[in-house]
N, C-alpha and C positions, 0 to 999 in steps of 0.2 A: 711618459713625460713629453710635452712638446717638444719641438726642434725650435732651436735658435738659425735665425739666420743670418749672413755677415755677404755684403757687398764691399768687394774688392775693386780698388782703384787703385792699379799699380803694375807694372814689366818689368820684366827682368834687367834693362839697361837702367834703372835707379837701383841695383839691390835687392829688391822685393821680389822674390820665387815663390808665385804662389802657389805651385804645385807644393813646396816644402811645405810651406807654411797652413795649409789645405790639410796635408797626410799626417800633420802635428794635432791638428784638429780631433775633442772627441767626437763621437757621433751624434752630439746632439744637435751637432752646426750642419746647416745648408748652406750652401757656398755656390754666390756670384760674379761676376766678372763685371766690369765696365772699362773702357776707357776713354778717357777725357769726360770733362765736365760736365756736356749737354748729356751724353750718355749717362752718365750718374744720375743727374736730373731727370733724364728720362726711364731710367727704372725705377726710381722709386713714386715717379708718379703709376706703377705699373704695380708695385709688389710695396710691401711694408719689411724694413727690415727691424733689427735689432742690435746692430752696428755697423757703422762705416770705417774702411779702412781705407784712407789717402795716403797718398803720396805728394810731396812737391811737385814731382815731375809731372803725374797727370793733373794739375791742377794749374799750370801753365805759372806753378812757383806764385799765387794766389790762393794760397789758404784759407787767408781770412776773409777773402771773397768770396772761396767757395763756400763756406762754414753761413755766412750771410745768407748767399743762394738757397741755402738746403734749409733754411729756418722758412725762407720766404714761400718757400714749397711746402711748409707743415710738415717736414720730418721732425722725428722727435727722438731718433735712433741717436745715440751716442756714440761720436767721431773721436779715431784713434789715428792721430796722424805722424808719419814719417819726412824729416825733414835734412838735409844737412848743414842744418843751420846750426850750431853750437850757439844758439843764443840764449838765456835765459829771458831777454824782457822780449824777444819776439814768441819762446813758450807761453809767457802768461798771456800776452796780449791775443795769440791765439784761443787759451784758455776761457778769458773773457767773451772771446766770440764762442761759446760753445763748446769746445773742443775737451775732449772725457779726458783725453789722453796724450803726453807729447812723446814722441820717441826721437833723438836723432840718431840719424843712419850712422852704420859701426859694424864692426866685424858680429855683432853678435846679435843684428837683426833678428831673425826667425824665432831666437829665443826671448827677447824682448816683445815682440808681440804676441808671443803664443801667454807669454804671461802677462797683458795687459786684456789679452781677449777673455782668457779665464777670468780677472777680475770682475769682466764685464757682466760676464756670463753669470757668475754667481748674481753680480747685481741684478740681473733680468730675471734669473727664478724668480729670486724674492720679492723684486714688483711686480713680476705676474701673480705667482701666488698669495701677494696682496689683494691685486683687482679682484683674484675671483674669491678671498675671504670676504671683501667689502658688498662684494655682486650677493653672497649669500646671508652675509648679515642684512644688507638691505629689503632682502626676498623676507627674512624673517622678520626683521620689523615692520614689513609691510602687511605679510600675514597677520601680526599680532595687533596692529591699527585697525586693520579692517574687520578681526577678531572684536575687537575691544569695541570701535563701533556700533558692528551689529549686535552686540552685549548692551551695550547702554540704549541703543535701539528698542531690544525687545526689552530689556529691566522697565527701561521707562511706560512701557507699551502695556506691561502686564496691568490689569485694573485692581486687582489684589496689592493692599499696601503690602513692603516691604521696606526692610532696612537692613546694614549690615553692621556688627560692631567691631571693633578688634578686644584682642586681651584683656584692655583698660575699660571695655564695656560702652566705651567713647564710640558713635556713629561716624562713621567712614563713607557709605553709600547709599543712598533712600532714594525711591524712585517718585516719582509724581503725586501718585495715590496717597503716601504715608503724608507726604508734602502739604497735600489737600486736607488730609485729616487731619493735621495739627492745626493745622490753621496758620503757621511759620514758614519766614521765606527759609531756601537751601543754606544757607551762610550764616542762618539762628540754628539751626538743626545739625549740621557737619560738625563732627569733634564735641558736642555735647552727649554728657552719657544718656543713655537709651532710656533707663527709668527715671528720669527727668522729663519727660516729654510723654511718649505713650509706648505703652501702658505704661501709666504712672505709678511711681511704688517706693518705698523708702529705702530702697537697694535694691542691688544686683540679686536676678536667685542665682545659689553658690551651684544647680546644675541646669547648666543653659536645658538639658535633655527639659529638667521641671516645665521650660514653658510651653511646652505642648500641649494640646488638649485644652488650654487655659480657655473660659469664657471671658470677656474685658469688653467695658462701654468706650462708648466715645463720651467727649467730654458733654454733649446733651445727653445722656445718658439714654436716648432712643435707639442707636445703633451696634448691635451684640455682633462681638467677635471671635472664630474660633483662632489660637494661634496655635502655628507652625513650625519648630525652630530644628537648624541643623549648624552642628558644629565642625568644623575643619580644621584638624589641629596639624598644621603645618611642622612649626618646632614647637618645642616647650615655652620658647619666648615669644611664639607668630602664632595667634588663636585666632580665627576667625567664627561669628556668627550669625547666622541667617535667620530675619521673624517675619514669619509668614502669616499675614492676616486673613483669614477667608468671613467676609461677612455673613450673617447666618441669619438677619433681623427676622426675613420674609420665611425660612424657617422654623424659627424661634415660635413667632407668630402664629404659625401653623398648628406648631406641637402645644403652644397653649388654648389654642382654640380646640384641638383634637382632646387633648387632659378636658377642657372644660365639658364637652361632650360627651366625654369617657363617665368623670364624674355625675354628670347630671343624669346620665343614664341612669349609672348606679343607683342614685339616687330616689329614680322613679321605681325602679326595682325595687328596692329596699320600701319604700312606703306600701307598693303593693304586698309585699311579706307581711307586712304590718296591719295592714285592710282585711287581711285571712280571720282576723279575730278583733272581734268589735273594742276590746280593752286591752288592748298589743299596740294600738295607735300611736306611732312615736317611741313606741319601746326601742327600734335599731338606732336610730338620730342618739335616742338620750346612752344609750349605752356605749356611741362611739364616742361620745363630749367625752365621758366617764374615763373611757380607755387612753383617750390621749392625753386626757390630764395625766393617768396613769405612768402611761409613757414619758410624761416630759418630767414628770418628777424623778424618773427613773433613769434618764439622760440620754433616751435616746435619740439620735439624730432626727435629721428635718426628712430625709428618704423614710426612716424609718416610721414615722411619726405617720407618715404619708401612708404604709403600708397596713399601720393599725386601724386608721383610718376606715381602708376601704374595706378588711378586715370586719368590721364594726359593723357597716353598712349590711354586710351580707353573711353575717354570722348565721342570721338563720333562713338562709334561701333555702335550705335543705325542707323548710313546712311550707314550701310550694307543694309539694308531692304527700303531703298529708293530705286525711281528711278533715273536712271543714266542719263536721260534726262532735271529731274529737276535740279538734281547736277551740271549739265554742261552748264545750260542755261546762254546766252549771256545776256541777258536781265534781267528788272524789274518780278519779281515772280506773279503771280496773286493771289488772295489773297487764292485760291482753293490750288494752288501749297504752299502757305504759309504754311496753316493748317496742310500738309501734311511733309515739311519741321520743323515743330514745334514737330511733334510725334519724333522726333529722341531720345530724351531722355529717354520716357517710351521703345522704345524701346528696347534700349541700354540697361536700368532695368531690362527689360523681358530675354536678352539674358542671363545676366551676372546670374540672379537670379538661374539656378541650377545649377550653379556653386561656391561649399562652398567656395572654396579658395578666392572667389570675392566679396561673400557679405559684406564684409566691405567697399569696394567702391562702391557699389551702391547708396545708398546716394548721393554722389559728383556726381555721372552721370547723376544721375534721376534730379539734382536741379541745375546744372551749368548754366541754363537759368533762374532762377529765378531773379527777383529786389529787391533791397534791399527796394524799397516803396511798393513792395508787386503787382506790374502792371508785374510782368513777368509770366515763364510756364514752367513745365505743370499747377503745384500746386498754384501759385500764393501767394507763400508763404511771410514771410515779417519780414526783420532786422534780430534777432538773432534768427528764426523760420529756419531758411534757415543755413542748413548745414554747418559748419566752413569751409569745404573742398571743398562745394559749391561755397562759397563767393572767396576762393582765385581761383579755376577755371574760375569763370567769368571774376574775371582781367583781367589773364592771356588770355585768350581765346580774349575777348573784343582787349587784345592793338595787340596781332598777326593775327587778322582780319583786323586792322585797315593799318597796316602797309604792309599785304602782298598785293599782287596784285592782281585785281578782274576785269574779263572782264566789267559787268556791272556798275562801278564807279571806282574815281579813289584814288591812294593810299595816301594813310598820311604818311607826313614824322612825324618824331621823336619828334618835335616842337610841327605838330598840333595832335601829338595821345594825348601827353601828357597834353594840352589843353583839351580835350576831356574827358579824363580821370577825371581830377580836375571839370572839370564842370557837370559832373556826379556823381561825390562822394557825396554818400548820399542818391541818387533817384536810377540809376541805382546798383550803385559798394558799398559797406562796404568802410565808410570813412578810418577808419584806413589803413586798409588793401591796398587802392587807394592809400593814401600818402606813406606811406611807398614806397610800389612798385614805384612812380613818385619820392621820391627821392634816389630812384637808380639807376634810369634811369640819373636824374640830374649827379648824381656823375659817366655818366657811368660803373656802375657795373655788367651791364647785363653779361649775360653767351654766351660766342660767341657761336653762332647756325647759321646751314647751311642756 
């Protein structure tokens, strides 16, 4: 604990023994001397104390003089004065100038001041240990300004929209960017809820985690966003969220340019599969119309849809590595040419396999020959063993064989493929999968193909 200190104005011929009154002292007092007035004056323009102790005597019986003096000098220490004046309106009027404390002189001085200097004394911790609670609150709200500053500094700074919400979903904080993307000044935007503005939506999602990963336009619908969100749950009543926009357009852009590439490739590929044999021309195009109609009757999604797709394309890249002799024969196959006409599928497996982008249709390539009784190949697989992408490929494949033209037999119309078709469901083809496909044929809904 600091020491208090107390400047004494006072001798022994008024009363005042300051050696007593000194040894009465605990030790948290330093203890000074002065006598007469200019002296007094003159220490404390020298030292700071934290009480004065007058006396009449040394003050030339000028009190309220001296109490004026000592204001006029910027003391601010609290005067404890001994008097023997038994006056009460010369106490207050002291008082008025200042003065903490009136004693008059009495047999029982030392004791009288030892307990006006304690009062003191208590009073002076407690204003010290004010200052320096004030000195550190102020450090701390200083910190938390300059904090908070360079917070809205960089928030503002970041190019990436953001916003914040609380509980009620209601926006709190958004920085320039989100500002700029709505197109609203800050005092349209503050305290309105967040799916009111962007991303726009007809409520809240019930888990702030959902908006993550989210793709969302702007409102010209040229500018794609991925969002970011984190939640801070404070208390159960104090929720905060954070939505992080990172634009992705020039991306986006990319990856459709790259898909279009990817496909067009395919593409070229697959018509070369198709050039291997002079009346195969168009058979992979028409078999994949076939498959995805397939598929979408059958519900599956737009990824999926996408994957029978290229599935379709390249169902038979495997009679790349055929011969071109077998492929083009006039005639009934021997059973040697069969065997070898049979390998196209592992083939096709083999090529696509170190190719990551493709191993998800491998499966459908390697098994589009398979039977739903389990008599087809390579695997001889059987019913729901056999690929989902498998079973609508053989359809497909099955009724665009049936129907194209072939030197060595002759074509099915539309009547007998579908005839064929139905009487197969089950042994050959996935019953479902069969009808469906024959009644969209019924209802012509094929996909016009060259």
């Amino acid at each position: 604990m600091d020491r208090l200190s107390i400047l004494f104005a006072g001798a022994g011929d008024d009363g005042l023994h300051i050696s007593d009154i000194a040894a009465g002292l605990p030790g948290q007092w330093s203890v000074a001397h002065a006598s007469g007035p200019d002296e007094v004056l003159g220490e404390i323009e020298h030292g700071r104390f934290d009480v004065l102790l007058l006396s009449a005597a040394q003050t030339n019986g000028n009190l309220a003089g001296m109490l004026t003096r000592l204001r006029a000098h910027g003391s601010d220490a609290p005067s404890v004065l001994v008097t023997g004046v038994p006056d009460h309106a010369t106490g207050a009027n002291l008082m008025r100038h200042g003065a903490r404390d009136y004693l008059v002189r009495g047999q029982d001085d030392r004791e009288a001041v030892l307990h006006a200097l304690g009062s003191i004394a208590e009073r002076r911790t407690l204003e010290r240990a004010l200052v320096v609670s004030e000195q550190r609150v102020t450090q701390v709200l200083d910190t938390v300004t300059r904090a908070k500053r360079e917070w809205e500094g960089t928030f503002d700074a970041i190019t990436n929209p953001i916003f914040l919400h609380d509980a009620d979903y209601r926006i709190i904080r958004a920085n320039t960017a989100y500002q700029q993307l709505t197109g609203l000044p800050f005092e349209e935007i503050i305290g309105r809820p967040y799916f009111t503005l962007f991303p726009k939506q007809d409520g809240p999602l019930q888990d702030d985690g959902a908006g993550s990963g989210r793709e969302v336009r702007d409102q010209t619908e040229r500018r794609i966003f991925r969002t970011r969100t984190f939640r801070f749950d404070e208390t159960a009543a104090c929720r905060y969220t954070v939505w992080i926009f990172e634009d992705i357009t020039g991306m986006k852009l990319a990856e459709e340019n790259l898909q279009e590439l990817f496909l067009g490739t395919v593409k070229s590929l697959s018509r070369a599969i198709d050039a291997k044999s002079a009346w195969t021309a168009g058979h992979s195009d028409r078999v994949t119309r076939y498959a995805v109609l397939i598929g979408r009757l059958a519900g599956l999604s737009d990824e999926e849809l996408r994957t029978v797709e290229l599935a379709g394309l390249l169902h038979d890249v495997g009679k790349l590595g055929t011969f071109d002799a077998i492929l083009d024969k006039k005639g009934v196959l021997t059973p040697e040419e069969y065997e070898i006409i049979k390998q196209h599928p592992l083939r096709g497996a083999e090529l696509l396999t170190p190719i990551r982008q493709m191993n998800h249709i491998i499966p459908a390539v390697r098994h589009h020959h398979e039977r739903y009784d389990g008599e087809g190949y390579p695997d001889g697989l059987k019913a729901g063993k056999i690929p989902y992408m498998a079973r609508i490929l053989a359809v497909a494949d099955a009724f665009d064989s049936m129907t194209g033209w072939r030197p060595y037999r002759r074509t099915f119309n539309r009547g007998e493929a579908i005839e064929e078709l139905r009487s197969c469901s089950g042994t050959q083809f996935d019953p479902e999968l069969a009808e469906s496909f024959i009644a969209a044929i019924s209802r012509d809904d094929l996909p016009r193909v060259a």
